[in-house]
C-alpha positions as CSV (number, residue, x, y, z in Angstrom):
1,X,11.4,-11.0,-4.5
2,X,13.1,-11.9,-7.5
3,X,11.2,-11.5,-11.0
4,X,8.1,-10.7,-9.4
5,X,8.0,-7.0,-10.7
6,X,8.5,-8.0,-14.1
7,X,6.3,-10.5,-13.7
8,X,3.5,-8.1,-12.6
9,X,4.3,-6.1,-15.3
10,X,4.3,-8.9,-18.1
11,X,0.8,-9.6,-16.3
12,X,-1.0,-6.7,-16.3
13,X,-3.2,-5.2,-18.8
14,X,-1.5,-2.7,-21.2
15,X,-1.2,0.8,-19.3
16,X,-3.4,2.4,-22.1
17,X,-6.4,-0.1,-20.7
18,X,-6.0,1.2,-17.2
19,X,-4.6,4.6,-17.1
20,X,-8.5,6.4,-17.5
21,X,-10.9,7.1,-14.7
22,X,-14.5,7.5,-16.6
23,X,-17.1,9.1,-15.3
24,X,-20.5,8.9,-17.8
25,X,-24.3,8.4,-17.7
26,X,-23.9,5.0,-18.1
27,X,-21.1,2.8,-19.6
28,X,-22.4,3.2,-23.4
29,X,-24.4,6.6,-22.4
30,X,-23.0,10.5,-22.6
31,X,-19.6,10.8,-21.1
32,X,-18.9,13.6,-18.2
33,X,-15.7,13.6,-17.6
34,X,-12.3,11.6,-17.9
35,X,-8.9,11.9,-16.3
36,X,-5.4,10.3,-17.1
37,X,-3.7,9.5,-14.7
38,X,-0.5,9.0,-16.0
39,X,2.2,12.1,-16.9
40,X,5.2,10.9,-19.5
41,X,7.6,10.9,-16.6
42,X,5.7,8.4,-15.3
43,X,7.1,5.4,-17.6
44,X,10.5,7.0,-17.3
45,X,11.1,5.4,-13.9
46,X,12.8,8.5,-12.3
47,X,11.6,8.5,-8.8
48,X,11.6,4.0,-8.3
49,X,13.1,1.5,-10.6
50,X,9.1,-0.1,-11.2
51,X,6.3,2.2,-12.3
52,X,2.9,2.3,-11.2
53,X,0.7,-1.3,-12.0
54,X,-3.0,-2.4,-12.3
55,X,-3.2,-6.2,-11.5
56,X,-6.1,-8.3,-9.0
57,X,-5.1,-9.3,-5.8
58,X,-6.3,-13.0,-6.4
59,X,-3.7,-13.0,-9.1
60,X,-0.8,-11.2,-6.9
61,X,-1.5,-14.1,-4.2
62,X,-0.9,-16.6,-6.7
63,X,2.6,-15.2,-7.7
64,X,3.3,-15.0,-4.5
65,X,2.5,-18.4,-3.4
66,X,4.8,-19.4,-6.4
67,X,7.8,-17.8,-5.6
68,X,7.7,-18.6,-2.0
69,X,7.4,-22.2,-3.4
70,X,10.4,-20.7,-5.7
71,X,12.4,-20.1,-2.0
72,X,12.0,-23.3,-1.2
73,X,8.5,-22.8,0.8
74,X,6.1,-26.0,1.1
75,X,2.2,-25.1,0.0
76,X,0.2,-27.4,2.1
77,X,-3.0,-28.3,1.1
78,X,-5.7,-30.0,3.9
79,X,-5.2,-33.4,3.1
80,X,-1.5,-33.0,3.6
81,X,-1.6,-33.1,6.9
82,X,-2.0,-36.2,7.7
83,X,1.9,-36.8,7.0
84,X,2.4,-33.9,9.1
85,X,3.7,-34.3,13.1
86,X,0.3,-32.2,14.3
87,X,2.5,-32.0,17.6
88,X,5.1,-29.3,15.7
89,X,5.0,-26.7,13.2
90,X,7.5,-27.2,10.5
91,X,9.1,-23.9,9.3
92,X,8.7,-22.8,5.6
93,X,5.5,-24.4,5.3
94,X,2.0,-22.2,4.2
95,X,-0.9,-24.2,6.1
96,X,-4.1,-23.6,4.0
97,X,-7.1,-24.1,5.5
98,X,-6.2,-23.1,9.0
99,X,-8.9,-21.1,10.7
100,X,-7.2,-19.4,14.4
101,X,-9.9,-19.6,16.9
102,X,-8.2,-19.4,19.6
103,X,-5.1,-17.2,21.5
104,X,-3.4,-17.9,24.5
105,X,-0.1,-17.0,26.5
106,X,2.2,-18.5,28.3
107,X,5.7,-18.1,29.7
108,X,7.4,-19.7,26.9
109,X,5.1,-17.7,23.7
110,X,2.4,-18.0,22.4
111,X,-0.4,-20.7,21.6
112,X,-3.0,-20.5,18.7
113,X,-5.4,-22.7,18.6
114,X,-6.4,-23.1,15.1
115,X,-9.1,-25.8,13.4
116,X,-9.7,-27.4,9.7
117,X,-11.3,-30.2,7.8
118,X,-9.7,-33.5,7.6
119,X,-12.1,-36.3,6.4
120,X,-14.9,-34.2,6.2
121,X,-14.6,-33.5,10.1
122,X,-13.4,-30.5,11.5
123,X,-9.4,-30.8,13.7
124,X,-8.3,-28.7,16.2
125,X,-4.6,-28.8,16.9
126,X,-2.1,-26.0,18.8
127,X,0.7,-24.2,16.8
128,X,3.3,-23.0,19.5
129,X,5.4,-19.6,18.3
130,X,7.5,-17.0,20.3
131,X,5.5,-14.4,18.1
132,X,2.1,-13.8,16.3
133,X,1.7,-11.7,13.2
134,X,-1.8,-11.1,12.4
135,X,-1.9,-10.0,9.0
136,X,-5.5,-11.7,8.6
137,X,-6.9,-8.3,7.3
138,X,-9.5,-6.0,8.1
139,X,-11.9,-8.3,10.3
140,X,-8.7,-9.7,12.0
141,X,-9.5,-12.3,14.3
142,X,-6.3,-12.0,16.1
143,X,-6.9,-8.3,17.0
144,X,-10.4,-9.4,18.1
145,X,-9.1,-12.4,20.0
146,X,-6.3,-10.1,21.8
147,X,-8.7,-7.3,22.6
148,X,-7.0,-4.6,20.1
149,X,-9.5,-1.8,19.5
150,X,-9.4,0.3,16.4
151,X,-10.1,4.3,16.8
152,X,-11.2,6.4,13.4
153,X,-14.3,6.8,11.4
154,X,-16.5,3.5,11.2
155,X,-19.2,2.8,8.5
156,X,-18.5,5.7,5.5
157,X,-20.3,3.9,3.1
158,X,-21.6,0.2,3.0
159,X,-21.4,-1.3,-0.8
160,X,-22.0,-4.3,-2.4
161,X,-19.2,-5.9,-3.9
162,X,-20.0,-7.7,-7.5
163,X,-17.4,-9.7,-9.0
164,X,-18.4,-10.8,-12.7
165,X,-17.4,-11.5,-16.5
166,X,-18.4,-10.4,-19.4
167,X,-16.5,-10.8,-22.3
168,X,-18.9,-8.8,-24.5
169,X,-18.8,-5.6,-21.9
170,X,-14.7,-6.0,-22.3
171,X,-14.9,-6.0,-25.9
172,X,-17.1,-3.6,-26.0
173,X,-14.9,-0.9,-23.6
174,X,-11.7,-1.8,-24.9
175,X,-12.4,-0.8,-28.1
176,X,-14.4,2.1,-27.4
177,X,-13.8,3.6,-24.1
178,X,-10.7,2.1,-21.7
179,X,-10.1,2.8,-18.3
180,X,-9.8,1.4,-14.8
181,X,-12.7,3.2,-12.9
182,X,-15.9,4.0,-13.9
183,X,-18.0,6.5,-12.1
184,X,-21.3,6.0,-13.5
185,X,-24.5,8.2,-12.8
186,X,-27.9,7.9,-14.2
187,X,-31.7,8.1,-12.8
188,X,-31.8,4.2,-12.7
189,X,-28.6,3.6,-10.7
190,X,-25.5,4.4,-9.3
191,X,-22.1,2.3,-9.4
192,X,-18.7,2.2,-9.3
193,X,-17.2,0.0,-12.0
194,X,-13.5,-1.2,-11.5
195,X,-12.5,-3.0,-14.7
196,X,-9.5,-5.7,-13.9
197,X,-9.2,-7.2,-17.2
198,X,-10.7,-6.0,-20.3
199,X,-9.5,-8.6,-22.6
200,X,-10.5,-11.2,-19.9
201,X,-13.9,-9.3,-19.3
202,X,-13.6,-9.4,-15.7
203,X,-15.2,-6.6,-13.6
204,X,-15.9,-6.0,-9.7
205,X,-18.9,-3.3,-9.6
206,X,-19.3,-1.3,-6.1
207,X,-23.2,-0.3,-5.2
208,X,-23.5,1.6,-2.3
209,X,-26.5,0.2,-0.1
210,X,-28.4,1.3,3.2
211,X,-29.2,-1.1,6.0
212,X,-31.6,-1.6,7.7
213,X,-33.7,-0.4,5.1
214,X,-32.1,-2.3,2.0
215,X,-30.3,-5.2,3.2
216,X,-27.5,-7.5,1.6
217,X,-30.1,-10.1,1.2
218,X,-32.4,-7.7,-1.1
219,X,-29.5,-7.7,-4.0
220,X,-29.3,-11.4,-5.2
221,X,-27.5,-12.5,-8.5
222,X,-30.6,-11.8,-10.4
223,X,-30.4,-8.1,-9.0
224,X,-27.3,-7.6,-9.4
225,X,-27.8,-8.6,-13.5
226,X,-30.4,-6.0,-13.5
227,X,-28.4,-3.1,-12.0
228,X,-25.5,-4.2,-14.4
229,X,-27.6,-3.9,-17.3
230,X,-29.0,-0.1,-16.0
231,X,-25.5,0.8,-15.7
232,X,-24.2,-0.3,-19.1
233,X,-27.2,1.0,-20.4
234,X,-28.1,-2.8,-22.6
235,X,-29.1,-6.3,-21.3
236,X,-25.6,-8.3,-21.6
237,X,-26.1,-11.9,-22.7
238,X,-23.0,-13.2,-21.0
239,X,-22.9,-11.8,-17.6
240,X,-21.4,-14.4,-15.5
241,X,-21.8,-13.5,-11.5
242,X,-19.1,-15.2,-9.6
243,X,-19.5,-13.3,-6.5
244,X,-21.6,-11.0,-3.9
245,X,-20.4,-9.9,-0.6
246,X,-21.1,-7.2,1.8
247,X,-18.7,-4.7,3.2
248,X,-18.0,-1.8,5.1
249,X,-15.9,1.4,4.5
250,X,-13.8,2.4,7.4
251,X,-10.8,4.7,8.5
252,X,-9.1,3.1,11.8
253,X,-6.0,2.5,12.8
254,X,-5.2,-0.1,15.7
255,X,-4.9,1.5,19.0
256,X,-1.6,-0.8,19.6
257,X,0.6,-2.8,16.5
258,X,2.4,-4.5,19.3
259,X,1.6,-5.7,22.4
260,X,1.5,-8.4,24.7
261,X,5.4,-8.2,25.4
262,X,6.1,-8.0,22.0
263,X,4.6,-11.4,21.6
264,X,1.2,-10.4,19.0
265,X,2.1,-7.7,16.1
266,X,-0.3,-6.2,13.7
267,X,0.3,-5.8,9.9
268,X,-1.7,-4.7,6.9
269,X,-5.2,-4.1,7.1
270,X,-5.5,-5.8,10.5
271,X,-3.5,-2.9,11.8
272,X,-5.2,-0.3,9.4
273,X,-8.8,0.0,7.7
274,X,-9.2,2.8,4.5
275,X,-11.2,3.6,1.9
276,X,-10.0,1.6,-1.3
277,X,-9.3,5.4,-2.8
278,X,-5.3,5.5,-3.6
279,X,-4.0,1.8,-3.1
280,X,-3.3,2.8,0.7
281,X,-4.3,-0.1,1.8
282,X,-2.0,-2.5,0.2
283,X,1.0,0.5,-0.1
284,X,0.6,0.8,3.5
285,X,0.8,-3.3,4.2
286,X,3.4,-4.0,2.3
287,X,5.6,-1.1,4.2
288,X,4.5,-2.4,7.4
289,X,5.7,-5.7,6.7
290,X,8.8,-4.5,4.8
291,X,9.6,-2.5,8.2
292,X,9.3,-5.6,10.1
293,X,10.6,-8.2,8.8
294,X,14.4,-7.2,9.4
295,X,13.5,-6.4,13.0
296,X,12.1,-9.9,13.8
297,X,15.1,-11.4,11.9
298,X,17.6,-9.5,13.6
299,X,15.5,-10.7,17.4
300,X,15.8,-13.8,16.2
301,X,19.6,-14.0,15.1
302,X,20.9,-12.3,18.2
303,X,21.6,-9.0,16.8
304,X,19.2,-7.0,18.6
305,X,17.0,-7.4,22.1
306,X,13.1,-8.0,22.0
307,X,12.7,-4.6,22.3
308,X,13.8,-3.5,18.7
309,X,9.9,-4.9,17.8
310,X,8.7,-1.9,19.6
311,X,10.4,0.5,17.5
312,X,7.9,-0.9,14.4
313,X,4.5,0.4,16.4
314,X,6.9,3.7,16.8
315,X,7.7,3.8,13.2
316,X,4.5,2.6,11.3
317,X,1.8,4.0,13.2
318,X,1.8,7.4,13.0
319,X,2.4,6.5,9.1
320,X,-1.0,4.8,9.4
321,X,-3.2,7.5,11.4
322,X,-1.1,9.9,8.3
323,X,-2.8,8.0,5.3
324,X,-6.0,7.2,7.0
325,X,-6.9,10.9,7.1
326,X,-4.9,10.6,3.1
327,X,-7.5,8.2,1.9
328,X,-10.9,9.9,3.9
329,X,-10.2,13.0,2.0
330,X,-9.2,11.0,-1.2
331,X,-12.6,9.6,-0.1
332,X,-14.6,13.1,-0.2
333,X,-13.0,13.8,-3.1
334,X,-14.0,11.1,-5.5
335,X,-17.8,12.5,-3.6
336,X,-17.4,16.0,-4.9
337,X,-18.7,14.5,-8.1
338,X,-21.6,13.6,-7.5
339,X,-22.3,16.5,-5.3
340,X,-21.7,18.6,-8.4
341,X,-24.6,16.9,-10.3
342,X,-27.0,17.4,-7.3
343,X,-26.3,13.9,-5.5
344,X,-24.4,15.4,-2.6
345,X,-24.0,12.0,-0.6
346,X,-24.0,14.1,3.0
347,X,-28.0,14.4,1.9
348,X,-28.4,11.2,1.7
349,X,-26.6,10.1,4.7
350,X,-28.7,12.8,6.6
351,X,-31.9,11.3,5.4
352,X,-30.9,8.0,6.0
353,X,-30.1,8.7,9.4
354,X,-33.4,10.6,10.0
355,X,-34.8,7.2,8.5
356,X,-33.3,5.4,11.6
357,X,-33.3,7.9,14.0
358,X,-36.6,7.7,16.2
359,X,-38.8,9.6,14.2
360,X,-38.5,7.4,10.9
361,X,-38.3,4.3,13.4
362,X,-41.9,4.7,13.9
363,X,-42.6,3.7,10.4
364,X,-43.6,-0.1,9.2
365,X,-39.8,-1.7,8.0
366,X,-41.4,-2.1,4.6
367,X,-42.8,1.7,4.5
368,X,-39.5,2.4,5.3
369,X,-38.2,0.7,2.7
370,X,-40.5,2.2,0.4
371,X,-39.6,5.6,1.4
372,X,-36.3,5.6,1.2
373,X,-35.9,3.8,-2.3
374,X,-38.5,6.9,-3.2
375,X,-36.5,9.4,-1.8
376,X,-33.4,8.1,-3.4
377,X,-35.3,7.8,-6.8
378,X,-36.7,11.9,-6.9
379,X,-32.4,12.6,-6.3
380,X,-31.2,10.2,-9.2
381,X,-34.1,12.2,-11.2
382,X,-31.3,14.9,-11.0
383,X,-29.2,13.1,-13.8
384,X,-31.6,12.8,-16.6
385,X,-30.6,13.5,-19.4
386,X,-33.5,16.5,-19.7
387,X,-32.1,18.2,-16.8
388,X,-28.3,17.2,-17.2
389,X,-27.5,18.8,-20.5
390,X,-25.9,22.2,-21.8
391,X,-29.1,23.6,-22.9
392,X,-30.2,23.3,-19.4
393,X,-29.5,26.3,-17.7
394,X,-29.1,24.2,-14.5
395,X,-27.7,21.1,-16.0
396,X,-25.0,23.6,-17.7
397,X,-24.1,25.4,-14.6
398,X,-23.5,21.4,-12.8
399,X,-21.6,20.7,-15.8
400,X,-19.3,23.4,-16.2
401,X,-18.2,23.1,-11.8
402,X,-17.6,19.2,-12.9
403,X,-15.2,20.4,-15.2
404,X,-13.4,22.5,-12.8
405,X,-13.3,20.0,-10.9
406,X,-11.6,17.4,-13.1
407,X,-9.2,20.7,-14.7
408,X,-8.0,21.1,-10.8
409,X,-6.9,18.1,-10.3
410,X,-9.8,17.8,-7.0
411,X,-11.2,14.2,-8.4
412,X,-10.3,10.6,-7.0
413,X,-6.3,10.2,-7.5
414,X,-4.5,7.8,-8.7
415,X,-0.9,8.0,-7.9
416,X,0.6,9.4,-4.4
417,X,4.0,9.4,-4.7
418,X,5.0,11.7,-1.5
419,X,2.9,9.0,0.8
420,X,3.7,5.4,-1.3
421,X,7.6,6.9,-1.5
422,X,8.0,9.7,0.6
423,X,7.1,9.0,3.9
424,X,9.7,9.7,6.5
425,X,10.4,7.9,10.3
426,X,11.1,10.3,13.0
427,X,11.8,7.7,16.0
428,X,12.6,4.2,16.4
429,X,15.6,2.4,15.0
430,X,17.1,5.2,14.1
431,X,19.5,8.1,14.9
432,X,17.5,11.5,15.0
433,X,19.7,14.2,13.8
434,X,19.5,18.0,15.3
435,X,16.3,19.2,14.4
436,X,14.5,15.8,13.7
437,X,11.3,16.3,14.7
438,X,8.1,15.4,13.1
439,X,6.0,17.9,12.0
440,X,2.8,19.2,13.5
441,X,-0.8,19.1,12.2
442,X,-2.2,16.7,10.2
443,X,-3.0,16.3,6.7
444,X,-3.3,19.5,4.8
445,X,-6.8,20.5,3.0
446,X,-8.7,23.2,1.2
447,X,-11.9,24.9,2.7
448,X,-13.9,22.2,0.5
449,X,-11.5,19.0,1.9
450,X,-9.9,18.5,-1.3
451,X,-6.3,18.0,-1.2
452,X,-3.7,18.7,-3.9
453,X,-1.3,16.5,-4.5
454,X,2.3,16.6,-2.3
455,X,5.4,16.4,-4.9
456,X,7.6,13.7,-4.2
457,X,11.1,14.9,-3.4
458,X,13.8,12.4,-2.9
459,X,16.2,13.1,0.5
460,X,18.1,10.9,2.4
461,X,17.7,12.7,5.7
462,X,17.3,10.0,8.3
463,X,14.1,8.3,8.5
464,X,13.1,8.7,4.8
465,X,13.5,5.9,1.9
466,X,16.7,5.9,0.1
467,X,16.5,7.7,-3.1
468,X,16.5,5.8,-6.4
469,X,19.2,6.4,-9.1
470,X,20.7,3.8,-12.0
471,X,23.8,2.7,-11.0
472,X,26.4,0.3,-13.3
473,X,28.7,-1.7,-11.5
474,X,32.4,-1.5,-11.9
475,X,34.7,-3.9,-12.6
476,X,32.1,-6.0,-14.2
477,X,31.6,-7.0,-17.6
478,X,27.9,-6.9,-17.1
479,X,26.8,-2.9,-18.2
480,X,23.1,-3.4,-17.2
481,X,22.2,-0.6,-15.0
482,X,20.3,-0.9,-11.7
483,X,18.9,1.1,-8.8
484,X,20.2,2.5,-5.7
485,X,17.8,0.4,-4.0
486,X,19.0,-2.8,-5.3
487,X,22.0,-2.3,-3.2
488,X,20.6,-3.3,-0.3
489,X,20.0,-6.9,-0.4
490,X,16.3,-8.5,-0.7
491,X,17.3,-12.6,1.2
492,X,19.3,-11.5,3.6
493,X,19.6,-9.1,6.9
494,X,22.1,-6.8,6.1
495,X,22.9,-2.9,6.1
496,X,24.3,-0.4,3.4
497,X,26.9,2.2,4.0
498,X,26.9,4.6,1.4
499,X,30.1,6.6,0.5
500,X,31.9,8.6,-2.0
501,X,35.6,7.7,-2.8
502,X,37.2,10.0,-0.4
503,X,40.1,9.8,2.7
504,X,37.8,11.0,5.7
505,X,34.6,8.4,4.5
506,X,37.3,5.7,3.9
507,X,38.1,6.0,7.2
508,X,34.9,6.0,8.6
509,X,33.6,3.3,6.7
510,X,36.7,0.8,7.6
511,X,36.0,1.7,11.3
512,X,32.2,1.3,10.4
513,X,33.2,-2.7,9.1
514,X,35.0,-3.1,12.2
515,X,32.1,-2.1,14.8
516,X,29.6,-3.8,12.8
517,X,31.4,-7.0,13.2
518,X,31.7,-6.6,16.8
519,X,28.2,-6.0,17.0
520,X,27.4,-9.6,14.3
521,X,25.7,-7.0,11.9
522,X,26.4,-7.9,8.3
523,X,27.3,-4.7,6.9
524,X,28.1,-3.7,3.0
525,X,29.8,-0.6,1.8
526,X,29.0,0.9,-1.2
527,X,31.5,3.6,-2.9
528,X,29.4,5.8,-5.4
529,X,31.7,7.2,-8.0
530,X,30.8,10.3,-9.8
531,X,29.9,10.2,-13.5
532,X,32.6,9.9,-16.0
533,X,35.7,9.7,-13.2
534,X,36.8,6.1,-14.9
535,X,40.7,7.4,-14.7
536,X,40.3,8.1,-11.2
537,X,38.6,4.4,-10.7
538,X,40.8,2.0,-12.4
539,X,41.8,0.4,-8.9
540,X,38.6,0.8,-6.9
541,X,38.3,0.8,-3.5
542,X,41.0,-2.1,-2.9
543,X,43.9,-0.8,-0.9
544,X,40.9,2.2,0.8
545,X,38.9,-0.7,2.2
546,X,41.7,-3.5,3.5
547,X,41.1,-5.9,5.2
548,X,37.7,-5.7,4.3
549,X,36.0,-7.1,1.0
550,X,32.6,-6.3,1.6
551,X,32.1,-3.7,-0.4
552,X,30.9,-2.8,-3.8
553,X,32.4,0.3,-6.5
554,X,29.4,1.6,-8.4
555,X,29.3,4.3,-10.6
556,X,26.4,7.0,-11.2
557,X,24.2,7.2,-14.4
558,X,22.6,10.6,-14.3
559,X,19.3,11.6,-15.8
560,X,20.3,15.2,-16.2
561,X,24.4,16.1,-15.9
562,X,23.9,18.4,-13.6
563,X,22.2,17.0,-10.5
564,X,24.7,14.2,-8.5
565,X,23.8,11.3,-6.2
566,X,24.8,13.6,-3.5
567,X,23.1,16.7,-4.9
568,X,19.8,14.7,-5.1
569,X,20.3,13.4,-1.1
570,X,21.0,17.0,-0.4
571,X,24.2,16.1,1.5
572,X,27.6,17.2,0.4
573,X,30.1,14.0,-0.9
574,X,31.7,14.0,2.2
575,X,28.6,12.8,3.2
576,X,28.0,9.0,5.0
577,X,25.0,7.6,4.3
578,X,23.6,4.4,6.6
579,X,20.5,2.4,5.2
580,X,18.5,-0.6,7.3
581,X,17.2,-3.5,5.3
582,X,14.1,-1.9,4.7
583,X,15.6,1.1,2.5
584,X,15.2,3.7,5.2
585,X,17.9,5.5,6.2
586,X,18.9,4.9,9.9
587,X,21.9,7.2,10.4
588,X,23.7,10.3,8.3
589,X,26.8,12.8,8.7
590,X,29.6,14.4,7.0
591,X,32.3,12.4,7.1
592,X,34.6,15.2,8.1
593,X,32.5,16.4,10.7
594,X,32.9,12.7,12.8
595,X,35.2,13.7,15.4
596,X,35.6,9.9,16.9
597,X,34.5,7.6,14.5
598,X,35.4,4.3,16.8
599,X,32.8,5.9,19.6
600,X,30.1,7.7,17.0
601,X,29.9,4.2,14.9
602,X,29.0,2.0,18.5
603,X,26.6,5.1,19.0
604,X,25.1,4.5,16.3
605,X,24.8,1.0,16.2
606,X,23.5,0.6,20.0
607,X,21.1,3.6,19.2
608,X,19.7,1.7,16.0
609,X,19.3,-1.9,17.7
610,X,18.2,-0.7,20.7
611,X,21.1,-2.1,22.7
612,X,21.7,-1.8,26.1
C-alpha cells in the first residue's frame, strides 16, 4: 500500500529505543543480561527494500483503515446504517460493529448472519457472498461456526495481559536503560515487559498465571499496580491501567484453510495460533493474505477456475505447521533463561499438574491456592539477590551458563529472515522444476531444543520470493532507485517476466505476451540490464519487444561489483524468470534451453491457473 512503510517508519520509536531485549532483577534492580538485536547490515536494506519495525497493532489498524479510506474504501460506523439498503452489501465498505453469528450454505454462496446495535437494540440482517474469509483471529468464530478443528500443542502458558502508561516508567528507561522486552526475575514476581512507546509511556506487561488455582478474576487493576511496582522495583505515581485480559498460548494450525467448495477460507491467526516469540504471527498473516488475494482476484475476473483457491491451503499450510514448530522452540528458548537461574518452567508445569491431577484435587480449592502460591514463592527465593550473585558459588555458576547462553545466540530472537523472507512453495500455482521437492523432517534443533538461526539466502528457484535488488529505471529522468519487488505491481493482478537483454529471452518473452493475452493475464516484462552497459542501452528494448509496450528497461545497482542480478538468483542471464502477484516465483528456465516456446508458455500458464 502506498506510503504505509514509510509511514510506519516515521511512526515508530527510534531503533535505538527498541533494538535491546533486557533481562534484570527488576526494571531499576541488577541487570543479567542484554542482547541487540540488530547487526549494521541490518539498516543497509540488503535483503528487502524496508528494515525490521516496532510499532502496536492498534496503531497499524488505524493506518490501515486510513489508506483503505485513501483507496476509496467507506468506514462505516453503526449509526450509518440506517442509510444503508440492509437487503445488499455494498462493496468497498468496512462494516464496524458487525458480530457473525451465524453461517450457512446454499447453492448460490454463502449466508452470514451477522447482528449489531442500532438504537440501543440489537439488528440481525444476512450478508450474501460467493466466499468467506475468516480472518477474525485466534478464537475465530467462523472456524468454530464451520466445524474447522485446529491440531498442535494447546495451553503453553496462560498470561495475563496488562496494558498501561506510565510516563514516569518511560522517562525513567529511556534514559537509563532502552529496549523492547524485558525479562524480569526477582523473589516477588515474575513478568514480561514489552515497552511500545517509551516517550508515550505505554507498556503491555505479560504474567504468567495458573487456573484453577489462581484465576483471572484474582488479578484486578489494584493487583496488577502491585505486581508492576515489584517489577520496577518503586511504587509508580502515574500508573494508568487501561486494560486486563486473559489469554492462552497455543501452537495449531487449522486442519483445513479451505473448504466447503472453496466457499469459507482461513487467514491469519484463525488459520494459525503461536507463541508471540518472533512476529510469526502477524509475518505469517500477512503472507497468507498476500498469497490469496491474487487468487480470489483472478476467480473473480475469469482468469482462473474455482479451483486455483485450493492451491492457497497447498501453498500456506505446510508454511504454517513450518513456523509453528519455529515459534514453540523460539518459545523454549526465551525459557532456557529462567531455567538457568533455577526457575526451570517444566517444574512448575509438573507441580501444577500434580496440583490438578487427583491427588492434589483432594485438597480444599483455597488450600490449593495456598499451596501452590507457596510452592511458587520457595522457587522465586532462587533469585535473591543473596543467592544470585558472583560471590555465590551457586549464584556464579547460574550466572556464568546465562552468559553462554546470551554469547550463543540460544535466547528469544528477534529477526528470522530465512522464515519472514525465505520461505519457499513446493506445489500449487506453480511449475515444479526437476528435483522440486520439499524437503523432509521438520524444524532442525539442538539436543537442548535451541535452534540457531537459518541465514537468509536470496534464490529465485520456483516457489521462493523474488530476491530484492535497487534498480533505476531507464529512460527516465527520475534517478531514484527502487527494488526488484516494486516491479510487480501492488493495485492490480498482474505478472512479471523477468529477462536480460538477449535474442533467445526476447523471443520467449514476445511469445510469453502473446499467450498471456490469450489466456486475459495482464503480463509485464521486465529487461534487467547489467551495470554500467549504458552504450549498449541507448534504444532499449523497442524494436526486441514489438508489438508489445508492456514492458519496462531497468538497470542493476549493485551492492558489491562482483555479484549480478543473475549471479544472486543463481541462474545464468539466459535465464527467464516468471513472478505471481504475490512476489513468488511461479515458473523459471534458460531461455536457450526452451525448445517450443509457443507450447512451454500455455504449459506454463494452464499449469499455474489451474486450467483445464
Amino acid at each position: 500500500m502506498d506510503g504505509l512503510a514509510e509511514e510506519i517508519e516515521r511512526l515508530q520509536p527510534p531503533v535505538d529505543l527498541w533494538r535491546k531485549f533486557i533481562y534484570c532483577t527488576s526494571l531499576s534492580g541488577s541487570i543479567l543480561g542484554s542482547v541487540d538485536h540488530m547487526q549494521p547490515q541490518d539498516f543497509e536494506k540488503i535483503i528487502s527494500p524496508t528494515s525490521v519495525a516496532h510499532f502496536s497493532q492498534y496503531k497499524l489498524v488505524r493506518l490501515l483503515l486510513k489508506k483503505l479510506e485513501t483507496l476509496g474504501f467507506y468506514i462505516c460506523a453503526p449509526n450509518d446504517f440506517e442509510s444503508l439498503n440492509h437487503k445488499i452489501i455494498c462493496e468497498r465498505k468496512i462494516l464496524m460493529g458487525h458480530e457473525c453469528h451465524s453461517v450457512n450454505f446454499t447453492d448460490k454462496g454463502v449466508t452470514v448472519g451477522v447482528s449489531f446495535l442500532e438504537g440501543g437494540k440489537i439488528v440481525d440482517r444476512d450478508i450474501h457472498c460467493d466466499i468467506l474469509v475468516g480472518s477474525d483471529g485466534a478464537r475465530s468464530t467462523v472456524r468454530n461456526l464451520v466445524g474447522i478443528d485446529m491440531k498442535g500443542e494447546r495451553d503453553l502458558q496462560k498470561l495475563v495481559s496488562v496494558h498501561f502508561l506510565s510516563r514516569d516508567l518511560g522517562q525513567y528507561l529511556l534514559h537509563e536503560r532502552p529496549g523492547m522486552l524485558f525479562f524480569i526475575f526477582n523473589p516477588k514476581a515474575i513478568g514480561v515487559l514489552v515497552a511500545h512507546d517509551l516517550y508515550e509511556g505505554e507498556f503491555v506487561l505479560q504474567i504468567p498465571y495458573y487456573p484453577p488455582q489462581q484465576m483471572f478474576e484474582d488479578f484486578d487493576f489494584k493487583v496488577c499496580e502491585q505486581i508492576i511496582s515489584n517489577l520496577v522495583g518503586w511504587n509508580l505515581a502515574d500508573v494508568q491501567i487501561l486494560d486486563a485480559k486473559p489469554w492462552a498460548m497455543h501452537a495449531e494450525v487449522a486442519e483445513n484453510f479451505v473448504s466447503f467448495d472453496n466457499r469459507v477460507i482461513l487467514v491469519g491467526d484463525a488459520a494459525h495460533r503461536f507463541p508471540p516469540a518472533g512476529g510469526f504471527g502477524m509475518n505469517t498473516g500477512i503472507q497468507d493474505a498476500h498469497n490469496l488475494a491474487w487468487k480470489i482476484s483472478s476467480l473473480l475476473n475469469g482468469i482462473a477456475p474455482w479451483s486455483i483457491l485450493q492451491t492457497y491451503e497447498t501453498e500456506r499450510r505446510p508454511i504454517a505447521i513450518f513456523n509453528t514448530e519455529l515459534s514453540v522452540q523460539n518459545f523454549k528458548a526465551a525459557m532456557a533463561v529462567p531455567a538457568a537461574l533455577g526457575l526451570d518452567p517444566t517444574i512448575a508445569n509438573s507441580v501444577h499438574q500434580v496440583m490438578n491431577s487427583s491427588i492434589g484435587s483432594v485438597l480444599p480449592s483455597k488450600l490449593q491456592k495456598v499451596a501452590l502460591e507457596g510452592i511458587f514463592s520457595i522457587g522465586r527465593a532462587q533469585l535473591s539477590e543473596f543467592l544470585l550473585n558472583e560471590k555465590n558459588p551457586l549464584g556464579s555458576f547460574r550466572l556464568a551458563k546465562l552468559r553462554r547462553i546470551f554469547q550463543e545466540g540460544k535466547s528469544l530472537q528477534l529477526q528470522f529472515p530465512a522464515e519472514d523472507l525465505g520461505f519457499r512453495y513446493y506445489e500449487g500455482a506453480l511449475v515444479a522444476n526437476a528435483g522440486h521437492v520439499p524437503p523432509q523432517g521438520t524444524v532442525e534443533s539442538d539436543g537442548n531444543s535451541n535452534r540457531q538461526l537459518r541465514k537468509y539466502v536470496p534464490s529465485a528457484k520456483t516457489g521462493s520470493r523474488l530476491p530484492h535488488m535497487q534498480l533505476h529505471a531507464l529512460k527516465s529522468s527520475n534517478e531514484d532507485c527502487f527494488s526488484t519487488l516494486d516491479l510487480i505491481s501492488g493495485d492490480k493482478f498482474e505478472f512479471v517476466l523477468v529477462i536480460a537483454p538477449i535474442k533467445q529471452s526476447y523471443d520467449l518473452a514476445r511469445i510469453a505476451l502473446k499467450v498471456a493475452s490469450e489466456f486475459k493475464v495482464p503480463l509485464k516484462v521486465c529487461v534487467i540490464w547489467p551495470q554500467g552497459s549504458a552504450s549498449e542501452k541507448a534504444n532499449g528494448s523497442d524494436k526486441e519487444l514489438e508489438p508489445w509496450s508492456n514492458y519496462i528497461d531497468v538497470e542493476e545497482v549493485r551492492r558489491s561489483p562482483s555479484v549480478s542480478w543473475w549471479d544472486m538468483c543463481q541462474m545464468t542471464s539466459k535465464g527467464v524468470i516468471l513472478v505471481r502477484p504475490d512476489d513468488h516465483v511461479a515458473w523459471t528456465a534458460e531461455s536457450d534451453a526452451v525448445k517450443d516456446p509457443l507450447l512451454e508458455m500455455e504449459r506454463v500458464f494452464t499449469i499455474i491457473l489451474k486450467r483445464e
